[in-house]
N, C-alpha and C positions, 0 to 999 in steps of 0.2 A: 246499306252496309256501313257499320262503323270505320271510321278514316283512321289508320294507326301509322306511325313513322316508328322504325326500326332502327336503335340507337346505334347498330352497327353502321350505319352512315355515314355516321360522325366522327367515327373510333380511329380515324385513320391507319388503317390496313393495309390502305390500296394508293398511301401518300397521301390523299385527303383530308383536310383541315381535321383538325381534331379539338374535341370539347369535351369536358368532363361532365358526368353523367349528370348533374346538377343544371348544367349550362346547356345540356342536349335537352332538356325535358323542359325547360323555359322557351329554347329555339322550339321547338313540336309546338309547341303551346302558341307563339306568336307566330306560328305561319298557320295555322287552324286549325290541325289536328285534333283529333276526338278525343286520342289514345295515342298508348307508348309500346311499341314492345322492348323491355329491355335484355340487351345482352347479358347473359351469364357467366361471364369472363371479364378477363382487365381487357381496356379500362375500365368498365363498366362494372357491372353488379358482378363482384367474385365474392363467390362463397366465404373466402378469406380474406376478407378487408370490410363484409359488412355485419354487425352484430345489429342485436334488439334495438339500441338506439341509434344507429345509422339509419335502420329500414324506415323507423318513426319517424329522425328527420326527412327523408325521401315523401313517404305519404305526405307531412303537411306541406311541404314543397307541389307535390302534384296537387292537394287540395288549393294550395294558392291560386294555383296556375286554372282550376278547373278542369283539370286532365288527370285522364284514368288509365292507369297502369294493367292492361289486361293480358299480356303472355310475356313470359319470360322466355328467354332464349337460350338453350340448352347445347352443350357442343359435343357429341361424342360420336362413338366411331366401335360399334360390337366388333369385328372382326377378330380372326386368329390369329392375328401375322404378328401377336406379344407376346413376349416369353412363357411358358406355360406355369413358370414358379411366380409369375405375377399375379395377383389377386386382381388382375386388370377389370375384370367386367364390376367385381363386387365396388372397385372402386369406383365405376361409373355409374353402378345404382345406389352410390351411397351418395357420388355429383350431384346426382338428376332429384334422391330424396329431400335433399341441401334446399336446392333451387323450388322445389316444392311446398316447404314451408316457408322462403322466401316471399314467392307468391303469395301463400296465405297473409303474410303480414301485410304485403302492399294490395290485397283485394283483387288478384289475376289469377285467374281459375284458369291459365293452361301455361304449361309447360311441353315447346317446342322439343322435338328430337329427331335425332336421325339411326337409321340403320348402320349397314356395314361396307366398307369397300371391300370388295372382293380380295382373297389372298389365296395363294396356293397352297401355303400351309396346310390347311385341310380343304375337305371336298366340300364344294358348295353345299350339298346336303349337310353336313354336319351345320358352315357355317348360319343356312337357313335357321334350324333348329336352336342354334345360340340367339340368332337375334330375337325370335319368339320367347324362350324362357327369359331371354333378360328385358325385355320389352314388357314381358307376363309382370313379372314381380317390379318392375318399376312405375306400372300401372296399380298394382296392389298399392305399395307405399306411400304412393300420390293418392290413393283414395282418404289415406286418413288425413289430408289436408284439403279436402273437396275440391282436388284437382284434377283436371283432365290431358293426357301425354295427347302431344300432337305430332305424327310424326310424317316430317315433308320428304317430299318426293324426289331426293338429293341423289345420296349414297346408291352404291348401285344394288346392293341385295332389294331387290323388289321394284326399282325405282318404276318398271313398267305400271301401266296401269292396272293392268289384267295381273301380273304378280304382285303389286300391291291391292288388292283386293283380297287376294289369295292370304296372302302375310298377315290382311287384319280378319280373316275368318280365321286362320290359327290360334290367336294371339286371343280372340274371341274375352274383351275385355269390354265393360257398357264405359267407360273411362278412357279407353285410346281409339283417338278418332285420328281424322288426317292434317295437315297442314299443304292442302292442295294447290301446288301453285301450276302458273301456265307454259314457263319458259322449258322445265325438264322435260314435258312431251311434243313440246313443238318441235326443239330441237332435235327429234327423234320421229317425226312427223305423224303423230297421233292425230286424231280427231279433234281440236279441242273442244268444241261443240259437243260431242257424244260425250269426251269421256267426264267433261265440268258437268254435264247433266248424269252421269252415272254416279259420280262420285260424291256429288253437291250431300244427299243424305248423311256421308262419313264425315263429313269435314265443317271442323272445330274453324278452322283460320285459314286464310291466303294470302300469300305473298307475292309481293307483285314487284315485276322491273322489265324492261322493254330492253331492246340489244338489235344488232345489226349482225347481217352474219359478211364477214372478210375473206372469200377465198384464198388460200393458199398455194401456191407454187412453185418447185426447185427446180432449177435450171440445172441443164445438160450439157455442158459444154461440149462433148461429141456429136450432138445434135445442132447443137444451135438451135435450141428449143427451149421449153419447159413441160412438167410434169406436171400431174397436178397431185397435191398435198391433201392428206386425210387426217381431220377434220379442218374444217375450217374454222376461220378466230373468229373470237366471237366477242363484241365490244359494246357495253351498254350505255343509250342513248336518249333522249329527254321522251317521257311514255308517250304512246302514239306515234314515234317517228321512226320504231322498231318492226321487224318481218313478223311479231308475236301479234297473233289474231285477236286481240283481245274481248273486242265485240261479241266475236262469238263466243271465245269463254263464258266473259259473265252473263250471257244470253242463258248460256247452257247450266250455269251454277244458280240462276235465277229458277229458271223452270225448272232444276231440281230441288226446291226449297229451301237452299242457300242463303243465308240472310246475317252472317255471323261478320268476323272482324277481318278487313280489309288490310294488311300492313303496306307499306311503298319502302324499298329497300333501295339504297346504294351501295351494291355489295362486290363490287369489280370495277377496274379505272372505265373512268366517264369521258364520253366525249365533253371535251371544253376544260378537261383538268381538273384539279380536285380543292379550288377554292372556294371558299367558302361561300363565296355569292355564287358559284356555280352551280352548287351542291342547292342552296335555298332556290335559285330555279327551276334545277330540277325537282323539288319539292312541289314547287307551285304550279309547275304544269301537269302533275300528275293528281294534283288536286281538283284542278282545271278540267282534265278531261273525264275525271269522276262522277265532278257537277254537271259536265256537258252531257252525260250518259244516262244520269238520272241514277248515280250508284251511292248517293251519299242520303 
């Protein structure tokens, strides 16, 4: 599997040191990585801050470095819960076709996406059917850039496996495939083994990060007790020292003929805090137990 670092790591979001995209894609590069996924937003690659000659200096930046820029990362959100005199969705397949020809310039044939969170606004039924026609035609638009929509397993329209199956037989595009990661079904106690081996066929990329889970509980003072809290926290931790099965994951994404691009994200505060030699640690040990796995 190709080794990719996901420049959201670096962006500080989550207080984490923070590097410009220039200086993110040098750090990838000197810690080993193969590849980049870059973010779609500030700081990073926004639509509105890079033109023809920014993307040109970026490529020979990556040609310097010997690193390949292969998905971009896309942030949107179909749902109902926008005002309805918003042009909201056209807006986000006009984002997503932006990011599209992006890619094409820096030679990254997938563009990352997500579905919808659920709104009351209207009924799930309805909202299923928006996220399919806007998912349709934003696959359309990406075709004329020979690019493929990836869409991960986030948002909760579909986020199941068995509904995300369903969503990509609607949607029925040879151009959107998945962005299958392991953390959304674990934490939901899926198979991962079954379903990395069912799904391994659909999926373009994986995203990858390990987590601890934190039980929660409030206290009673009538009791002199505690309660217990639903869900529990949930805090991410250097790979392999997380409750996410990963073995069998990639066991099960291997023997479904799985062989595509790997990312390693720091995408939620880290055990150890969010400097900057924390951050290249965990870098290194998720490269570490890659090699140790035989995934690289």
């Amino acid at each position: 599997m190709k080794q990719s670092l996901f420049s959201v790591s670096y962006a500080g979001l989550w207080g984490q040191h923070t590097l410009s995209l220039n200086d993110f894609i040098t750090k990838a590069a000197s810690l080993g990585f193969d590849s980049v996924m870059l973010m779609g937003k500030r700081p990073h690659l926004s639509i509105l801050d890079y033109n023809d000659a920014d993307l040109e200096a970026v490529q020979q930046l990556l040609n310097q470095h010997s690193i390949a820029c292969d998905v971009i990362g896309g942030y949107v959100d179909l749902s109902s819960s926008h005002a309805a005199e918003i042009p909201y969705l056209e807006m986000q397949i006009d984002y997503v076709q932006s990011l599209s020809r992006i890619a094409s310039k820096l030679g990254a044939k997938i563009v990352r996406v997500f579905t919808a969170y659920e709104s009351s606004v209207d009924s799930l039924h309805n909202d299923w059917k928006r996220v399919v026609t806007t998912l349709q035609e934003m696959s359309d638009r990406a075709k004329a850039y020979d690019v493929t929509i990836a869409i991960q397993n986030h948002h909760d329209i579909a986020v199941h496996t068995d509904a995300l199956t369903e969503l990509l037989y609607d949607i029925d595009r040879p151009n959107c495939k998945l962005g299958f990661d392991a953390w959304s079904p674990a934490l939901r106690g899926e198979d991962l083994y079954e379903v990395a081996r069912k799904m391994a066929p659909h999926t373009a990329i994986t995203t990858n990060a390990d987590y601890i889970r934190l039980p929660r509980f409030q206290y009673q003072p009538a009791l002199i007790n505690y309660l217990p809290a639903y869900p529990d926290m949930v805090r991410a931790v250097k790979f392999g020292e997380g409750f996410i099965d990963y073995e069998a994951f990639f066991r099960g994404l291997k023997e479904g003929g799985f062989d595509g691009i790997a990312n390693y994200e720091m995408c939620s505060p880290l055990r150890g805090g969010g400097a900057e030699e924390n951050l290249d640690a965990h870098c290194q040990k998720y490269l570490e137990w890659m090699k140790q796995h035989e995934l690289t």
